[in-house]
N, C-alpha and C positions, 0 to 999 in steps of 0.2 A: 769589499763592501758591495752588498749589490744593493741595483737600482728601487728604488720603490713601484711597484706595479701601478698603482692610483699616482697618475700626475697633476699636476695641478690644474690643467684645465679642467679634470675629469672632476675636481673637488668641485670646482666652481660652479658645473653646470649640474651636479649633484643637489646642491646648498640653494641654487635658482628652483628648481624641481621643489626642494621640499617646503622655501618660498610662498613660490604657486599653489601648492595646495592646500598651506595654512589659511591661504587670503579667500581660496575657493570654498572652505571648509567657514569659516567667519563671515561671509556671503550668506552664505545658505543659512546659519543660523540666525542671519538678522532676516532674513526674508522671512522665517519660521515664527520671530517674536512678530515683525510687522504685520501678518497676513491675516486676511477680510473675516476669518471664520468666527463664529461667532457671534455674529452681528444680529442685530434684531432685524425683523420684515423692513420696518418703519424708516429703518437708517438706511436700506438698500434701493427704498423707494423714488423715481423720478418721474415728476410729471411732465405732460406739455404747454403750455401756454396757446393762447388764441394765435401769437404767432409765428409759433412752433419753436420755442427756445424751453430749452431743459432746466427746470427748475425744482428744488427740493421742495417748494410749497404746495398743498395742492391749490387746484384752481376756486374761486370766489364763486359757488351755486346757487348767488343770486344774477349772476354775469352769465349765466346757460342757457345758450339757443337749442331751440327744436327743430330741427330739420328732418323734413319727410324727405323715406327711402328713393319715394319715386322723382323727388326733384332733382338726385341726383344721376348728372351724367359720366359715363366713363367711354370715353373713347371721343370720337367727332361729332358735334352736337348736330340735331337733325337742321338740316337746310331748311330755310323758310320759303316759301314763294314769293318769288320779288315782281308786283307790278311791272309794264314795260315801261307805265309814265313815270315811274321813279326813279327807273335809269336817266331818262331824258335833264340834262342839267345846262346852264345858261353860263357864259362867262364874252368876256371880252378879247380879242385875240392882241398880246402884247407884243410880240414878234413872229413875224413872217419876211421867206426870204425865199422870193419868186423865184430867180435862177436857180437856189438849190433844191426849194421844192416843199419844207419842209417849218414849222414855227413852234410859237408856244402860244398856252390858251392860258387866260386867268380864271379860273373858278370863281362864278358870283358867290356862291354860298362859302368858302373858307380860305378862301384865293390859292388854294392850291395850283401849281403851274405843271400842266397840263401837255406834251409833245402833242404835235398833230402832223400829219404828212399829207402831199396834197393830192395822194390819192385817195385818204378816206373823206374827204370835202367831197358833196356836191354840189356845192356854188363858189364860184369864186370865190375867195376870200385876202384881207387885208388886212392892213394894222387898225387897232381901234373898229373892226368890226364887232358888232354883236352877234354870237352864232350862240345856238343849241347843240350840243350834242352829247355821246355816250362816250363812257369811261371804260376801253378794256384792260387788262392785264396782260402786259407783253412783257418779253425777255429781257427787258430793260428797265421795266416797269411801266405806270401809266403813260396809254396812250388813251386820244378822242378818234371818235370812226363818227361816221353818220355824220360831217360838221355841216351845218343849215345856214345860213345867214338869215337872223330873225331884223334885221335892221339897220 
């Protein structure tokens, strides 16, 4: 008696093979009944909302703004000229600490606290003084320059 040629692994992974292609083949045709074609314009249509969410309705054209071309900006809006007396701002100094050198301001107008170092002072200064000065933008963020004692 001879052997059989086809072993029985060879069945198994034969029977896995045609399997896979039943299931690949049943795939494909549900994709075929399911698929978009067909559709009306109406059904495919999506709008935006004022704040920007995708909705199948369209928008209420009593709720439409007109907006001129020219109010719109794209990119960095122009710089305005800023007064010099507008930079100038009034606060009270809440901590200062002579050996190190260096304190914080309170902002009269929003109490923002304010670093100050006492090389941008030009008058001595202390806790509970009243100074005037300017707000710049450093690496760390706000600092005051120019600090006055108004008082």
């Amino acid at each position: 008696m001879s052997k059989s040629q086809e072993t029985w692994n060879k069945k198994e992974r034969e029977k896995q093979k045609q399997k896979e292609r039943k299931e690949k083949l049943e795939r494909k045709e549900e994709r075929k009944e399911n698929s978009k074609k067909g559709k009306s314009l109406e059904d495919m249509m999506a709008y935006v909302d004022e704040n920007g969410n995708i909705s199948s309705t369209p928008p209420d054209p009593r709720r439409k703004k007109e907006i001129k071309a020219e109010d719109i900006e794209i990119g960095v809006p122009k710089k305005i000229p800023v007064e010099p007396g507008d930079l100038i701002r009034t606060g009270t100094v809440t901590y200062f600490n002579d050996s190190k050198g260096f304190g914080f301001i309170s902002d009269a107008e929003n109490q923002q606290r304010v670093f100050v170092h006492v090389n941008s002072c030009q008058d001595p200064i202390q806790e509970q003084s009243k100074v005037s000065f300017e707000i710049e933008m450093g690496a760390r963020g706000a600092s005051a320059v120019n600090v006055k004692c108004t008082g």
